[in-house]
Legacy VTK file of the C-alpha trace (Angstrom):
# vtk DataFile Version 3.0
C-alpha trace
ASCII
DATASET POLYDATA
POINTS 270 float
19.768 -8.258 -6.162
21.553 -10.218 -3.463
19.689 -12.620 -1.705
20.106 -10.657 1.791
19.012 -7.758 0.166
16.093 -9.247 -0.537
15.281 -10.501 3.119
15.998 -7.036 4.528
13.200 -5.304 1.937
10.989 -8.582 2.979
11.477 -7.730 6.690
10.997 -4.417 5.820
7.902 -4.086 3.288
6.287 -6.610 6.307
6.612 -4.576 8.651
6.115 -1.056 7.821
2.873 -2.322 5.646
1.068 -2.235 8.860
2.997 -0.057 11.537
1.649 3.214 11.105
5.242 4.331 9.306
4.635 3.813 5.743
5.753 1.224 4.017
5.651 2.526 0.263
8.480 5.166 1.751
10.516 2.704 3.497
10.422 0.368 0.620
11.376 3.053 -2.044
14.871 4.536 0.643
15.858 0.938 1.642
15.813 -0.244 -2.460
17.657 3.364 -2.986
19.722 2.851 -0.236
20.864 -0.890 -2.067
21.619 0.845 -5.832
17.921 -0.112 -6.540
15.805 1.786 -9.529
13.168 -0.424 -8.422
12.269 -4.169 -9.633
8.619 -4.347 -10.242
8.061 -7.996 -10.368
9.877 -8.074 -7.016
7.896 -5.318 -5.734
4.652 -6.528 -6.369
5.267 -10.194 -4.833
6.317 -8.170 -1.499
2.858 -6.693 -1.391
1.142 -10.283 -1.740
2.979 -11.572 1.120
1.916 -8.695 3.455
-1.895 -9.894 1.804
-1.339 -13.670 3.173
-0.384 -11.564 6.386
-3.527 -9.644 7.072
-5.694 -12.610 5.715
-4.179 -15.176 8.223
-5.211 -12.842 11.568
-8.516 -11.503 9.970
-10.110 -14.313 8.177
-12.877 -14.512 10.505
-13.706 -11.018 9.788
-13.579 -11.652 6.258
-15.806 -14.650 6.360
-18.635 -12.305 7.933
-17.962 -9.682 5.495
-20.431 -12.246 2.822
-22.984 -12.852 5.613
-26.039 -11.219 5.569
-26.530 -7.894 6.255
-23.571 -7.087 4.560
-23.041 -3.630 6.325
-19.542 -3.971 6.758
-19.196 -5.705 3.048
-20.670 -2.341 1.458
-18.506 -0.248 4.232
-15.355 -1.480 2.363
-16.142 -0.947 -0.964
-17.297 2.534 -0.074
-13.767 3.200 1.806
-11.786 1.511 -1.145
-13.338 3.513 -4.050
-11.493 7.324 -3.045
-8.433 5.434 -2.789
-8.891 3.647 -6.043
-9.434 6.220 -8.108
-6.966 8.451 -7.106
-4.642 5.550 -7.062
-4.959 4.780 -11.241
-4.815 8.476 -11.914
-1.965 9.708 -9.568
0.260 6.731 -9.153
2.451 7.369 -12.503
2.134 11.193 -11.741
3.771 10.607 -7.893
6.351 7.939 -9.211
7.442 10.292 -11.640
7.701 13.490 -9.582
8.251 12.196 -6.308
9.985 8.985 -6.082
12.027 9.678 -9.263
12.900 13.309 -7.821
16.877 13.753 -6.870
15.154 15.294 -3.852
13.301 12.550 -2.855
14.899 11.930 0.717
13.864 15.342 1.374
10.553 15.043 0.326
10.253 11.518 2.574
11.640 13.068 4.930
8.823 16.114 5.560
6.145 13.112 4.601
6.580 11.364 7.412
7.375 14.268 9.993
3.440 14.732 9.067
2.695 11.276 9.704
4.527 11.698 13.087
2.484 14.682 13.719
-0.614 13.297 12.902
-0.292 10.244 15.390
1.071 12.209 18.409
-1.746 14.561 18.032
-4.367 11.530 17.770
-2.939 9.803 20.552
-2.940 13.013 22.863
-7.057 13.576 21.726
-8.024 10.127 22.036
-6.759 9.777 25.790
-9.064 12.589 26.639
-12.203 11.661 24.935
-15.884 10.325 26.231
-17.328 7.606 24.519
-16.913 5.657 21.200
-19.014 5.061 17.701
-19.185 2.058 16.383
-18.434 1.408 12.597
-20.450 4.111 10.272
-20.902 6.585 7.899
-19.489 9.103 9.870
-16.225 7.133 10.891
-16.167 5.071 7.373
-15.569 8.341 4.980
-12.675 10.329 6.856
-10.992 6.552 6.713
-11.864 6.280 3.021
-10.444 9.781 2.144
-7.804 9.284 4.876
-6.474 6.740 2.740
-6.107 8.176 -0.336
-2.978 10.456 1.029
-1.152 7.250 1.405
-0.550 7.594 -1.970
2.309 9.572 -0.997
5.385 7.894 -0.089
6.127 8.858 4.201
2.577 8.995 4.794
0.952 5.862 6.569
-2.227 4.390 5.179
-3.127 2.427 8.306
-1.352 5.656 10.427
-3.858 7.692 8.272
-7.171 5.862 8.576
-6.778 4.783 11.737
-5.881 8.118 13.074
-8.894 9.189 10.585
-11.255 6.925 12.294
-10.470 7.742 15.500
-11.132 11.479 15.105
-14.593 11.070 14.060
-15.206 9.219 16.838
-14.953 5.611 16.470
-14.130 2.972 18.869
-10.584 2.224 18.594
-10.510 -1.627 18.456
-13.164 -1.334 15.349
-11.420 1.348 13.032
-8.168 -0.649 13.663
-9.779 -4.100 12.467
-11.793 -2.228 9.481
-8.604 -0.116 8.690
-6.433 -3.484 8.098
-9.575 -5.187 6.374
-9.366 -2.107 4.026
-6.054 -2.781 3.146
-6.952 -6.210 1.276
-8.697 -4.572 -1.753
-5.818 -1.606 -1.809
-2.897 -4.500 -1.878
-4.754 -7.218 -3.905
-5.871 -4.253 -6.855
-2.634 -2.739 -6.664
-1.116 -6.110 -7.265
-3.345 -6.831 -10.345
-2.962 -3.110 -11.916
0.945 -3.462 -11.569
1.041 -7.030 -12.411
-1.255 -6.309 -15.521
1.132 -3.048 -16.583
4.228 -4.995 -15.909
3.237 -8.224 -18.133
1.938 -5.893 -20.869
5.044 -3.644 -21.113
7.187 -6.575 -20.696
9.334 -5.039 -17.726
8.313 -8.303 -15.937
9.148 -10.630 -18.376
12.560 -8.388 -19.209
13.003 -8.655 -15.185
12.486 -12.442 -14.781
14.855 -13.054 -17.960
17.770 -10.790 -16.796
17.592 -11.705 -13.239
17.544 -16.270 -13.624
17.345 -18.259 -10.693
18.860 -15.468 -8.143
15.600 -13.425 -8.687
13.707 -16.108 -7.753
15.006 -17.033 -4.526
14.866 -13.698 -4.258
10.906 -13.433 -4.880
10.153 -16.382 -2.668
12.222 -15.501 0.333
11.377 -11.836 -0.215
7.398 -12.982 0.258
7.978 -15.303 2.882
10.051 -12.426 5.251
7.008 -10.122 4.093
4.627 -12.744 5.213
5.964 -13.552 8.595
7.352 -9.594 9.630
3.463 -8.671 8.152
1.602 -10.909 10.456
3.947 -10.037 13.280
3.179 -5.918 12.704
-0.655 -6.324 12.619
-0.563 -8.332 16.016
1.782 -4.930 17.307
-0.070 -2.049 15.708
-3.421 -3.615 16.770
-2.011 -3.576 20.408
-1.168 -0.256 20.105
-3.929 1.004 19.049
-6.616 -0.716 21.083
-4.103 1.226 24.364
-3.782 4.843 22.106
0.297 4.494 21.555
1.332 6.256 18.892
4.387 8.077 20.481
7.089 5.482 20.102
5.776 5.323 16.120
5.853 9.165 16.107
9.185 9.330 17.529
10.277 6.590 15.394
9.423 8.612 12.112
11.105 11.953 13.562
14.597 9.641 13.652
13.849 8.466 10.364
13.216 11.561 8.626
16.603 12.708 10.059
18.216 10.069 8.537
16.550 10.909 5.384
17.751 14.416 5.608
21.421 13.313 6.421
21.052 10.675 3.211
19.884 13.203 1.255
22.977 15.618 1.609
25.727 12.847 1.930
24.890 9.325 0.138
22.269 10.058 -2.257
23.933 13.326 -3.448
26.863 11.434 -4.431
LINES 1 271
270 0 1 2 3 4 5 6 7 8 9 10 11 12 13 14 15 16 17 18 19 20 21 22 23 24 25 26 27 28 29 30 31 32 33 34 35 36 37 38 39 40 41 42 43 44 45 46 47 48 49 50 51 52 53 54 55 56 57 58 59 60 61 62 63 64 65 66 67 68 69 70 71 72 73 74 75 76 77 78 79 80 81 82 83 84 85 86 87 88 89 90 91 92 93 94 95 96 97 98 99 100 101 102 103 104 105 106 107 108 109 110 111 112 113 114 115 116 117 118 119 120 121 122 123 124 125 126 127 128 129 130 131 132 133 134 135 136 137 138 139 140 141 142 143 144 145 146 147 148 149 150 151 152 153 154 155 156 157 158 159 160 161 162 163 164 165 166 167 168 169 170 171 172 173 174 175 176 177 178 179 180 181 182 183 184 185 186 187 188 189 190 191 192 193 194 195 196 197 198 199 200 201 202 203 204 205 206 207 208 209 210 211 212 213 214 215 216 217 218 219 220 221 222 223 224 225 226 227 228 229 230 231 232 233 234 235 236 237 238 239 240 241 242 243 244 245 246 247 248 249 250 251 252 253 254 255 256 257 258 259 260 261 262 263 264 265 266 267 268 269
């Protein structure tokens, strides 16, 4: 990995974690893109930088998550546990049949046309509707479940349970904070499963050895592009949301999913 390389997947993995675009698929084209089978020690750190994101513009909100009633405290675990589950039972499954398919531009590529459709049609029925919910049951579970298709490279887990949210019926501003709170379990347990897996089947250790000092420059400038672009998307997205603009994301995604195609039949089938 050259060091620019890993600025660009920094920039990118920091941005895309919170614009409704997917980051998981822009990660996995971008790395493909660079020759990349995927470097998992690498990965991972990405993922705690866009964590030290989130935390730095929400840390009042997670300070009140431990005071008392706890309401919102017990809404998040609720939300996290779909996403969870499916998460250490279909991650290996998706890698395998999905991101290692010789079809997997193409497969992006109709992912996040369906991310694109799902915004546009969210922002065209929230600009029409009375009246807003504030955070419950009946907004929390369509996030939860919302979130468990991110699992799926191309579709957007803050796209998805925001958009989620919003259909039930829930004031904007609120499923956009809880929807980014939600993503601090989701990053910080995905970084301890893959962290755990990694250490125990020595592909980290194999990683760290093979790649030397470049790696780590790599790592920490990789985290610190992740960081900054991170903080930078949650400041846009929550903009957009709070005003019900999706359409420059949804066009956005059509674009990209064109490119996909075009990759898929020229540089990847090389």
């Amino acid at each position: 990995m050259q060091i620019w390389q890993a600025i660009v997947l920094g920039l990118v993995q920091g941005l895309t974690e919170f614009l409704p675009v997917s980051s998981s698929g822009h990660l996995a084209f971008f790395m493909k893109c660079f020759g990349m089978d995927g470097i998992l020690f690498y990965s991972i750190l990405l993922h705690l930088g866009t964590l030290v994101a989130v935390c730095a513009v929400f840390w009042k909100d997670i300070i009140d998550l431990f005071k008392r009633p706890f309401k919102t405290l017990g809404y998040l675990v609720l939300a996290t546990i779909p996403a969870g589950v499916a998460g250490l039972f279909l991650d290996d499954i998706i890698e395998d049949y999905v991101d290692g398919s010789a079809y997997f531009a193409l497969i992006l590529a109709c992912l996040c046309l369906v991310t694109a459709a799902v915004l546009f049609s969210t922002e065209r029925y929230s600009r029409k509707r009375e009246g807003e919910l504030p955070l419950r049951y009946r907004t929390v579970l369509p996030m939860a479940f919302a979130q468990v298709f991110a699992i799926l490279p191309g579709i957007s887990r803050s796209g998805f349970t925001i958009c989620a949210g919003t259909l039930a019926g829930g004031k904007r501003e609120t499923v956009a904070r809880f929807s980014f709170l939600m993503s601090i379990p989701m990053i910080l347990g995905s970084f301890i499963v893959e962290l755990a897996k990694g250490c125990y089947k020595g592909t980290i250790q194999a990683e760290v050895s093979a790649g030397g000092s470049t790696l780590i420059w790599a790592v920490i400038l990789g985290f610190i592009f992740a960081a900054a672009a991170g903080f930078v998307a949650v400041k846009v997205t929550y903009k957009a949301v709070t005003k019900a603009n999706f359409k420059w994301f949804s066009l956005y995604l059509v674009i990209f999913a064109v490119v996909c195609i075009i990759m898929q039949f020229t540089y990847f089938a090389v």
